[in-house]
VOMARZA-242688 format. One record per residue (C-alpha): x, y, z; chain; residue number from 1. Coordinates in nm, 3 decimals. Layout:
residues N
{r {X; Y; Z}; 'A'; NUM}
...
end
This chain:
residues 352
{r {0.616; -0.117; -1.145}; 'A'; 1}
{r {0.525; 0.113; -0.860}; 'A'; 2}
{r {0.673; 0.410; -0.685}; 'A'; 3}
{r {0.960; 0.411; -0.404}; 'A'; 4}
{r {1.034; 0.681; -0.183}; 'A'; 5}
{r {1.428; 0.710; -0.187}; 'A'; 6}
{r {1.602; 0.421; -0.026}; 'A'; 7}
{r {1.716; 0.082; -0.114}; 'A'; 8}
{r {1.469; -0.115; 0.083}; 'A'; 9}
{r {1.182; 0.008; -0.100}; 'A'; 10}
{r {1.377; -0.062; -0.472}; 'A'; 11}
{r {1.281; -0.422; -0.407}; 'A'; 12}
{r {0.890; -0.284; -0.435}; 'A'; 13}
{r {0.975; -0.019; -0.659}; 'A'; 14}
{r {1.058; -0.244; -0.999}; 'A'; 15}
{r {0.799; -0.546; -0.940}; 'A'; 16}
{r {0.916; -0.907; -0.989}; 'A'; 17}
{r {1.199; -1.155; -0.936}; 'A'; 18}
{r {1.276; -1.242; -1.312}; 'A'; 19}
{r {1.677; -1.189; -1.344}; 'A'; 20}
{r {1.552; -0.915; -1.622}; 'A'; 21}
{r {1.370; -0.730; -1.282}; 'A'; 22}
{r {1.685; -0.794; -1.075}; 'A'; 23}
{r {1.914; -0.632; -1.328}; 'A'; 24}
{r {1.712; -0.367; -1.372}; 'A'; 25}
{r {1.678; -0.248; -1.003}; 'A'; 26}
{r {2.051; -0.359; -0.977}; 'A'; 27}
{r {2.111; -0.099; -1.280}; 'A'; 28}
{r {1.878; 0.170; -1.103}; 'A'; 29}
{r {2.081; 0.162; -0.762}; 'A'; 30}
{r {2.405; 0.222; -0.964}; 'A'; 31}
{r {2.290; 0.543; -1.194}; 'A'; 32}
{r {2.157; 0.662; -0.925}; 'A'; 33}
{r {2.499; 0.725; -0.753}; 'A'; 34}
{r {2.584; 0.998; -1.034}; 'A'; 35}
{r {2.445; 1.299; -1.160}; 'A'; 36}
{r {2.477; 1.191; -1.540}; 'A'; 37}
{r {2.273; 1.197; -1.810}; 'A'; 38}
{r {2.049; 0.857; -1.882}; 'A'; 39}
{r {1.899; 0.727; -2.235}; 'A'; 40}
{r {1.607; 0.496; -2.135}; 'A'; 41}
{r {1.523; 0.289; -2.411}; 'A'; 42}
{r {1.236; 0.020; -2.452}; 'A'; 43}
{r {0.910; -0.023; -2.602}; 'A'; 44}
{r {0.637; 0.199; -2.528}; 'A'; 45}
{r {0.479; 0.107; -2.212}; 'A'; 46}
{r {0.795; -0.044; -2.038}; 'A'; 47}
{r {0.750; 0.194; -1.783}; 'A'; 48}
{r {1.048; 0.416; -1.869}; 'A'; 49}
{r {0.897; 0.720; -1.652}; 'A'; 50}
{r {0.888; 0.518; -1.318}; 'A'; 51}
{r {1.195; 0.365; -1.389}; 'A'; 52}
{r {1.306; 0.769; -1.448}; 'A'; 53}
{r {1.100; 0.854; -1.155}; 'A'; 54}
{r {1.316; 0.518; -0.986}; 'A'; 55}
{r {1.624; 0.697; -1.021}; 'A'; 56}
{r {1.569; 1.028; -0.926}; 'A'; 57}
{r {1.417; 0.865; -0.601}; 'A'; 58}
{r {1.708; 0.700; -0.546}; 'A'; 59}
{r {1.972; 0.968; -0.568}; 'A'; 60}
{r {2.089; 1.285; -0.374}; 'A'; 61}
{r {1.842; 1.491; -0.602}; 'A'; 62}
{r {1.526; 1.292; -0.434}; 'A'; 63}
{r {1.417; 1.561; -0.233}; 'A'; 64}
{r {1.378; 1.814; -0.541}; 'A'; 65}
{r {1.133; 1.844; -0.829}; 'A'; 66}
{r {1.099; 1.564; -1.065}; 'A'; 67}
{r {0.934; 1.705; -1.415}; 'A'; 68}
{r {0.835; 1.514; -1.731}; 'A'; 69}
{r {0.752; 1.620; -2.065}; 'A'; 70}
{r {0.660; 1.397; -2.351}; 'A'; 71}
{r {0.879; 1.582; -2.672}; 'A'; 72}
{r {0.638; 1.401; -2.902}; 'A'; 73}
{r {0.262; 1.495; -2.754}; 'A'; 74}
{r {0.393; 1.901; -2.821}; 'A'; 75}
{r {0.374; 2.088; -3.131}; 'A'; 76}
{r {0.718; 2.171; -3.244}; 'A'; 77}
{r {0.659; 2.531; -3.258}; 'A'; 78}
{r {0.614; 2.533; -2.879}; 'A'; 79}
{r {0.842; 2.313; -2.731}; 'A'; 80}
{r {1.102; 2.593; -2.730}; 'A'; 81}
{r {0.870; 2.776; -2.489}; 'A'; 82}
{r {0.782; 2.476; -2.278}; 'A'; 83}
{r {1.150; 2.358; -2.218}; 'A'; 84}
{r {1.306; 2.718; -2.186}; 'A'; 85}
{r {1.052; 2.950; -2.091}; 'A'; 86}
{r {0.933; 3.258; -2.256}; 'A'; 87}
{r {0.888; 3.624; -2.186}; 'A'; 88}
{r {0.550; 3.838; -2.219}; 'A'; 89}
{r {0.516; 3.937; -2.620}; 'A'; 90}
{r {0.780; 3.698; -2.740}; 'A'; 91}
{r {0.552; 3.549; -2.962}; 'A'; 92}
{r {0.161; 3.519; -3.046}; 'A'; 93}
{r {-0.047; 3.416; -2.745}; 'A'; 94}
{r {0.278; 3.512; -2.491}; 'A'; 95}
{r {0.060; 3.728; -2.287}; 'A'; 96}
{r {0.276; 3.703; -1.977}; 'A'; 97}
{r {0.612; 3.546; -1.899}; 'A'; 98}
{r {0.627; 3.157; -1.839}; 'A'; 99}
{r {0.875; 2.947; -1.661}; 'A'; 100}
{r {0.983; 2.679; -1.866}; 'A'; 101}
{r {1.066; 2.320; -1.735}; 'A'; 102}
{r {1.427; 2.393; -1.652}; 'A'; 103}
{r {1.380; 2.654; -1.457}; 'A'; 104}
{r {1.117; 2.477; -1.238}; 'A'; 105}
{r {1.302; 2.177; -1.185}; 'A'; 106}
{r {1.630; 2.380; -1.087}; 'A'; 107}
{r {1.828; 2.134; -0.880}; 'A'; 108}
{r {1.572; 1.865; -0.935}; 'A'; 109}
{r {1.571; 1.591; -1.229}; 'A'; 110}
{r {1.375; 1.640; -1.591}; 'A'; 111}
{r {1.280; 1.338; -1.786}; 'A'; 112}
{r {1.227; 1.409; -2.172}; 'A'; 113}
{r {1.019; 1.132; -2.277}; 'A'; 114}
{r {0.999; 1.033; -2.657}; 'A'; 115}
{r {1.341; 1.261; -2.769}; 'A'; 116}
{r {1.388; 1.099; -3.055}; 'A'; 117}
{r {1.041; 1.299; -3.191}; 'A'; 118}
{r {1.264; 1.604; -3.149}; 'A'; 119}
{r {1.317; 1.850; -3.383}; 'A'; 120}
{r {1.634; 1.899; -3.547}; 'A'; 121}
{r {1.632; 2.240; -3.463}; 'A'; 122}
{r {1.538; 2.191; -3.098}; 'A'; 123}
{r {1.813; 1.927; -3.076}; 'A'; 124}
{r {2.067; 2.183; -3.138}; 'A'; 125}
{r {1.952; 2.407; -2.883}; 'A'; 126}
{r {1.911; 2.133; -2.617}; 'A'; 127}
{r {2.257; 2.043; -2.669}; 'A'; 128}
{r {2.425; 2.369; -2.634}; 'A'; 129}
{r {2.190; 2.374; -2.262}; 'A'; 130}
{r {2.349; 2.082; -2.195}; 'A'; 131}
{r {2.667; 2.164; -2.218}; 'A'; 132}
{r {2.692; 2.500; -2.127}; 'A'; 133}
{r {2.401; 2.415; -1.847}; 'A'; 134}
{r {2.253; 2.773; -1.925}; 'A'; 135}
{r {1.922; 2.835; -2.057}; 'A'; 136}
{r {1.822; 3.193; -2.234}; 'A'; 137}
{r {1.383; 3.250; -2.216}; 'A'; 138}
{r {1.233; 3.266; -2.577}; 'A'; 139}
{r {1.274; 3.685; -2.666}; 'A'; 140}
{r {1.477; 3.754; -2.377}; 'A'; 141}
{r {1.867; 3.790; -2.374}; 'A'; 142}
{r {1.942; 3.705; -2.048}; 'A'; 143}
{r {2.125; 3.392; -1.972}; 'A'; 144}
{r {2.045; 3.199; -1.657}; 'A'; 145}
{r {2.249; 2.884; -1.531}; 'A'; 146}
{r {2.055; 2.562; -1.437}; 'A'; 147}
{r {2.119; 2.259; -1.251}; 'A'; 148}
{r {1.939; 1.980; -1.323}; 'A'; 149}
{r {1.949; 1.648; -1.441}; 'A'; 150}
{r {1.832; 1.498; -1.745}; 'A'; 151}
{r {1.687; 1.130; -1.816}; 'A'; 152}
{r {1.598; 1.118; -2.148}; 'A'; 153}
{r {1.359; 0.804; -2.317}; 'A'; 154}
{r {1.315; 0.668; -2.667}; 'A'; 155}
{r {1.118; 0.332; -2.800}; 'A'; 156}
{r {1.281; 0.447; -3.139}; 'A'; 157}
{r {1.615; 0.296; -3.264}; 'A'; 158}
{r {1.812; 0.640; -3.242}; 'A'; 159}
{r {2.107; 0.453; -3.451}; 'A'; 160}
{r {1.911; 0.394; -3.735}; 'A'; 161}
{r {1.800; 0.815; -3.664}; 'A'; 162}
{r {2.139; 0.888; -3.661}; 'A'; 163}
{r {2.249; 0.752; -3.957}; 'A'; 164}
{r {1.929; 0.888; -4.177}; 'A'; 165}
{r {2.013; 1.232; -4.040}; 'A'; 166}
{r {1.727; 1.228; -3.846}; 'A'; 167}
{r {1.903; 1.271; -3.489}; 'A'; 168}
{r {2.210; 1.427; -3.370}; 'A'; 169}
{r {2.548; 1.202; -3.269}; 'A'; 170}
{r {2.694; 1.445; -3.091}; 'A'; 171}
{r {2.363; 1.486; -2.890}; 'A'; 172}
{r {2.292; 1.117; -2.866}; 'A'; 173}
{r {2.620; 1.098; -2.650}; 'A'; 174}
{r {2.562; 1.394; -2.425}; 'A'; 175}
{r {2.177; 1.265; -2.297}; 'A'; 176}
{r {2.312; 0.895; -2.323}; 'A'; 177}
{r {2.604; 0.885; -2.094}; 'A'; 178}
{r {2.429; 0.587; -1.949}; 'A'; 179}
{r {2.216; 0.373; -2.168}; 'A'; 180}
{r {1.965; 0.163; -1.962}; 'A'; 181}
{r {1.735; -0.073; -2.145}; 'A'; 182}
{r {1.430; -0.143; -1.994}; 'A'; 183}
{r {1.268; -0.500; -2.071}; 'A'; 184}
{r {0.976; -0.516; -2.269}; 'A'; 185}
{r {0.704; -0.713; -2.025}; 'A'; 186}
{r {0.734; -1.022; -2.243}; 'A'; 187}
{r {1.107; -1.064; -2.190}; 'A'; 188}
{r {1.055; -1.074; -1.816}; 'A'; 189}
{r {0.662; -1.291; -1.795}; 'A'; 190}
{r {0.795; -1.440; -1.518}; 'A'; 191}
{r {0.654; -1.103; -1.303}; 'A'; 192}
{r {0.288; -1.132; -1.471}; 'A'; 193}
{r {0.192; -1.297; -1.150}; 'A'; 194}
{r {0.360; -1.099; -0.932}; 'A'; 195}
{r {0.246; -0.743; -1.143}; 'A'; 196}
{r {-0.129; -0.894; -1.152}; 'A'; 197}
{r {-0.134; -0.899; -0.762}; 'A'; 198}
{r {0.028; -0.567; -0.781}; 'A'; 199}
{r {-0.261; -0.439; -0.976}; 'A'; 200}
{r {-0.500; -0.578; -0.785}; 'A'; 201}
{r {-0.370; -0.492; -0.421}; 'A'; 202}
{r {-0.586; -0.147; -0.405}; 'A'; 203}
{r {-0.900; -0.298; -0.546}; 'A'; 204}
{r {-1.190; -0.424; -0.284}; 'A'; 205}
{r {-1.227; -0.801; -0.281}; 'A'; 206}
{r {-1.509; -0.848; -0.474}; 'A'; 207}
{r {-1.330; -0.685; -0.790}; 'A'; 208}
{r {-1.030; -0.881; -0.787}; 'A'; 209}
{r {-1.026; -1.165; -1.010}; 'A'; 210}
{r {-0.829; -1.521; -0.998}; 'A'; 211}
{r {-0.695; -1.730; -1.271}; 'A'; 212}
{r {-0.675; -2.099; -1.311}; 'A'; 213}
{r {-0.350; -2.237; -1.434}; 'A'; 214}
{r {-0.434; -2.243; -1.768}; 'A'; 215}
{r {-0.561; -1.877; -1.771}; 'A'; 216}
{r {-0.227; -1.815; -1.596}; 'A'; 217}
{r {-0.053; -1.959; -1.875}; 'A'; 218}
{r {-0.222; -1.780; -2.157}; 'A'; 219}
{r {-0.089; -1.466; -1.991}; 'A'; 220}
{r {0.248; -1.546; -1.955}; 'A'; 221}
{r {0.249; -1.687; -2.369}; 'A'; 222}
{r {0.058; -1.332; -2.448}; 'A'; 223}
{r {0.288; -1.131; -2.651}; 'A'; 224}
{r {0.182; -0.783; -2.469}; 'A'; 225}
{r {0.264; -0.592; -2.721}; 'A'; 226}
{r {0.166; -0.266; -2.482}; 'A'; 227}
{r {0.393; -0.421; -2.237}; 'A'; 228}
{r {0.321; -0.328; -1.878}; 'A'; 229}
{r {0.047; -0.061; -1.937}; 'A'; 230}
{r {-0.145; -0.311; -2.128}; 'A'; 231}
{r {-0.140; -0.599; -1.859}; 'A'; 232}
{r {-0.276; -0.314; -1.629}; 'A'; 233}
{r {-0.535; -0.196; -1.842}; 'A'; 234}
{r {-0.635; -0.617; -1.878}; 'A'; 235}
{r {-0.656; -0.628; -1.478}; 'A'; 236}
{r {-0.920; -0.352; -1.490}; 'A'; 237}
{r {-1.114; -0.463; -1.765}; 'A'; 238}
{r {-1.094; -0.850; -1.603}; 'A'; 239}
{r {-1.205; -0.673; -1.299}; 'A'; 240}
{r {-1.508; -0.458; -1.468}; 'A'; 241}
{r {-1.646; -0.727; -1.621}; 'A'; 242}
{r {-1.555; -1.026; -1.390}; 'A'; 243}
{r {-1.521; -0.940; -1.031}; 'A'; 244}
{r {-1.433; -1.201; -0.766}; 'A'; 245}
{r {-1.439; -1.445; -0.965}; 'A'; 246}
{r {-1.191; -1.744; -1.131}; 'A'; 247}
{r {-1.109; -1.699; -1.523}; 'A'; 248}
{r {-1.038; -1.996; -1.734}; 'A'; 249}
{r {-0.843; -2.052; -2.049}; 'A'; 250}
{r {-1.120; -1.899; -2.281}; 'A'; 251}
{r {-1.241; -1.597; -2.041}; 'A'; 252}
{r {-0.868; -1.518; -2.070}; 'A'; 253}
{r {-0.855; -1.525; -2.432}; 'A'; 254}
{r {-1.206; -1.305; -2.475}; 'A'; 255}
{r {-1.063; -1.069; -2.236}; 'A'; 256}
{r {-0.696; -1.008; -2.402}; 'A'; 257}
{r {-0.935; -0.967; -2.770}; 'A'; 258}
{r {-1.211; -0.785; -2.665}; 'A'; 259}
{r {-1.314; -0.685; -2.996}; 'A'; 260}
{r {-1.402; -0.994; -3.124}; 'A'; 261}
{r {-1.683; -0.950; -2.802}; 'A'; 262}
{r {-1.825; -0.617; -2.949}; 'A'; 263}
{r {-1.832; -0.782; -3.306}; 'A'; 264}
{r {-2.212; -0.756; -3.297}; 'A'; 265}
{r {-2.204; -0.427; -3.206}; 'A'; 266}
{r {-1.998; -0.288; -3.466}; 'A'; 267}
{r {-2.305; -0.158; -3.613}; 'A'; 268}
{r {-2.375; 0.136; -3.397}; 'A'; 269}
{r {-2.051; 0.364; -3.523}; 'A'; 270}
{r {-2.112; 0.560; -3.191}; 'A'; 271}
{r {-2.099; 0.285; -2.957}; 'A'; 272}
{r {-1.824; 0.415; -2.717}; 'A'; 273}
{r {-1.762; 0.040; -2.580}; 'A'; 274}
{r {-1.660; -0.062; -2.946}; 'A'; 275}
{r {-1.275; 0.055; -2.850}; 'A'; 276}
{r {-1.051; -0.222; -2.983}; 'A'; 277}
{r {-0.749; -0.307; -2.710}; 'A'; 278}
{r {-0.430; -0.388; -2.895}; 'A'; 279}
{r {-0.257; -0.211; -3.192}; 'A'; 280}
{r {-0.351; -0.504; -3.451}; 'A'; 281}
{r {-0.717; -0.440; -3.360}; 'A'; 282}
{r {-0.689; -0.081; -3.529}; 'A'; 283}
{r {-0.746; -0.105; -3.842}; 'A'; 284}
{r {-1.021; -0.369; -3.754}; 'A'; 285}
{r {-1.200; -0.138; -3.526}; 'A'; 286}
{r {-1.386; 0.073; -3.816}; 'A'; 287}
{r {-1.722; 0.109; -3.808}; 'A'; 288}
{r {-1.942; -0.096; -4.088}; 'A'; 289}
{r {-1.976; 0.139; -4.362}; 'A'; 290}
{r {-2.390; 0.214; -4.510}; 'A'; 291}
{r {-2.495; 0.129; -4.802}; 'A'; 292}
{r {-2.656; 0.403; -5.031}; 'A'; 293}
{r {-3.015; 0.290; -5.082}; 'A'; 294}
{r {-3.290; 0.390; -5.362}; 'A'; 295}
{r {-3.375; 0.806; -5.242}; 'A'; 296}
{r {-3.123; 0.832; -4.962}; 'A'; 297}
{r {-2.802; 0.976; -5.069}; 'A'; 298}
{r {-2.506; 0.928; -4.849}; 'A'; 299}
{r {-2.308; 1.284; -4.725}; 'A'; 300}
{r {-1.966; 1.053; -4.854}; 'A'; 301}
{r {-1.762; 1.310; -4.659}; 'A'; 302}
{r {-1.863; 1.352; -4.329}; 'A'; 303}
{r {-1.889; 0.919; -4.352}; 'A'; 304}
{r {-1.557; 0.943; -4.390}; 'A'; 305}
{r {-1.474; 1.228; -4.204}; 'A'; 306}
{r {-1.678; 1.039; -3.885}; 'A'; 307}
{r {-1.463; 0.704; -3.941}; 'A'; 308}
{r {-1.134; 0.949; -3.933}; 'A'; 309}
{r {-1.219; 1.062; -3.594}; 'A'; 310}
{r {-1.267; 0.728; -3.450}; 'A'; 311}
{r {-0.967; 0.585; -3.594}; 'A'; 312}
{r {-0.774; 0.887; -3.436}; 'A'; 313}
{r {-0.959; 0.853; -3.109}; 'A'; 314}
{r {-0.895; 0.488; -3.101}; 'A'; 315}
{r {-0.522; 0.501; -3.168}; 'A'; 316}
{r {-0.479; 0.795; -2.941}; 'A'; 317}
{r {-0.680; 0.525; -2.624}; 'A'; 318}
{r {-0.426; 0.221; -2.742}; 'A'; 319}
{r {-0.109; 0.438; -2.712}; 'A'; 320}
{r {-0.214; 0.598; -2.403}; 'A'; 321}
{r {-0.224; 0.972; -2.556}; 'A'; 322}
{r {0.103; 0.940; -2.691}; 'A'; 323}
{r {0.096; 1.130; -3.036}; 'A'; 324}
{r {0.384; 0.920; -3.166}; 'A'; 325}
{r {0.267; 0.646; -3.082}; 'A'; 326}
{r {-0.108; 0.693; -3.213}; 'A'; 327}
{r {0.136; 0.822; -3.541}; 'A'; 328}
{r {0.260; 0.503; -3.584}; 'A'; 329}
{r {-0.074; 0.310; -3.506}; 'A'; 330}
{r {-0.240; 0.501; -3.783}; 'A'; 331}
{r {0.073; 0.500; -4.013}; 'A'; 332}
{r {0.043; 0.871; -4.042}; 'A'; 333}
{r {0.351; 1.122; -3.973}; 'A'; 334}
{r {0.333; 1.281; -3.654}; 'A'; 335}
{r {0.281; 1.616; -3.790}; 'A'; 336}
{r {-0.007; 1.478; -3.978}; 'A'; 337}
{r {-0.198; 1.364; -3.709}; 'A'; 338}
{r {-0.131; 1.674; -3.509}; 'A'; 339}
{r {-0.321; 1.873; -3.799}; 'A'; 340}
{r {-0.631; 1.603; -3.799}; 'A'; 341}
{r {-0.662; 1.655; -3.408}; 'A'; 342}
{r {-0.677; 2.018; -3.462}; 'A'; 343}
{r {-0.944; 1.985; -3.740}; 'A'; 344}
{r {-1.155; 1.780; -3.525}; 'A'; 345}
{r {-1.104; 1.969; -3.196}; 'A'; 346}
{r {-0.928; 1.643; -3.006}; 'A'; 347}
{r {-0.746; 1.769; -2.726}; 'A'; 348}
{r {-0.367; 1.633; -2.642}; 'A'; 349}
{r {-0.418; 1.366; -2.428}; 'A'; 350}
{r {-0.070; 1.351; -2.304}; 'A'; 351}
{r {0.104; 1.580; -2.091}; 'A'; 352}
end
């Protein structure tokens, strides 16, 4: 998936392929697009539910206004509030001066809320009353200010299943998904893995684009991809790094979509930065080789441990593309959780 710039010609290049999943999405795109209401995007995580966001904002009268996305699971609960709304100077610790929040800078533009179902409950209730009284009041102020804007909400989380454990609002779950859109996961439309492989590769120079002999070809298009889109582009780079200009067979394929099973050897070295596995399953795989005390050399058991943590976190945060959630779910820890370990070991958000 790529970017279009507003009309219906360039849809055709904006959602890439010719699989009928591609066709009914684009088809699905041009129709939202006519109307100012709220979509629910759901689909795995790296469907491409922003561009397809980005997609329909392009395509609608709001094109020519501000298009802002926040990710409701890579922020801290305690500051959401802030970021969505705004606050004034001394409203809290660390306000030193008052900050427009994302509704008020995307005033007659769209706002896409990626990951809403990592919410919280609290948050939920003051996001609905926005969106249905389509005022927002600044964290410590009192003032009230109407917005207009349009939401496009995302999940890959089954929001039912949320619902009924209390976790999510109904009534909330209705007002941001007046329109449901699914988006496909990339193995229910490999049809396009040709077609998104040249798209990929159009802005490399020639001698870093690679080719793939039919069995290579069909190795891809039997892959699972369980990172979906952002995983088949993050294969065409590394096929490129490593194998420029030239034509991959069956097994370059396969060392290429496991390329831990390559770095084996080098598992070793703990701070080998190439040892990064590149699919969720390789995880828990991906720790480093432990010591083994030995006769006069103790072994600090803590920071051992403490230095596998980080790696873990580092790795899961690289395989769900700085998504918090996502790395979350990777490490089987609760969001909050992880949130606490980053801060422990100074790891920055790498999501925005």
């Amino acid at each position: 998936m790529t970017l279009g710039h507003g009309n219906n010609a360039a849809l055709e290049a904006l959602i890439i392929g010719t699989s009928e999943a591609a066709c009914r999405l684009r088809e699905m795109i041009r129709r939202v697009a006519r109307s100012n209401a709220s979509v629910m995007l759901c689909g795995p995580s790296g469907s491409g539910k922003e561009l397809v966001a980005r997609a329909i904002h392009d395509e609608g009268a709001r094109a020519g206004k501000a298009f802002s996305a926040i990710n409701c699971g890579a922020i801290p609960g305690e500051l959401i509030e802030s970021e969505l709304f705004g606050h004034e100077k001394g409203s809290f610790t660390g306000a030193h001066a008052r900050r427009i929040g994302h509704f008020e800078a995307t005033e007659g533009g769209t706002l896409f809320l990626d990951e809403i179902g990592d919410m919280r409950f609290d948050m939920q209730v003051k996001l609905l009353r926005v969106l249905e009284d389509r005022t927002i009041v600044r964290v410590g102020s009192s003032d009230v200010k109407a917005v207009d804007v349009r939401v496009i909400s995302a999940t890959h989380q089954d929001l039912g299943a949320a619902i009924a454990d209390g976790k999510f609002r109904e009534d909330l779950f209705f007002r941001l998904g007046v329109v449901v859109l699914q988006v496909p996961s990339l193995a229910n439309r490999a049809e396009d893995i040709p077609a998104l492989i040249r798209h990929f590769q159009r802005q490399m120079p020639a001698d870093a684009k690679c080719r793939f002999d039919d069995a290579a070809m069909t190795l891809l298009m039997q892959h699972a991809w369980p990172g979906n889109v952002r995983e088949l582009r993050n294969f065409v780079e590394r096929a490129s790094v490593l194998h420029g200009g030239e034509t991959l067979g069956f097994e370059d394929v396969a060392m290429l979509l496991n390329p831990t099973a390559a770095l084996a050897p080098r598992r070793a070295v703990p701070s080998s930065p190439a040892a990064v596995p590149a699919s969720a399953d390789d995880v828990a795989a991906a720790a480093p080789h432990a010591k083994t005390p030995a006769p006069g050399r103790p072994i600090d058991l803590k920071r051992e441990i403490e230095t596998i943590e980080l790696e873990q976190i580092h790795v899961a945060l690289d395989l769900a593309d700085g998504i918090i959630s996502e790395a979350a779910r990777l490490l089987t820890l609760k969001r909050t959780t992880l949130i606490e370990k980053m801060r422990k070991y100074g790891v920055h958000q790498q999501a925005a």
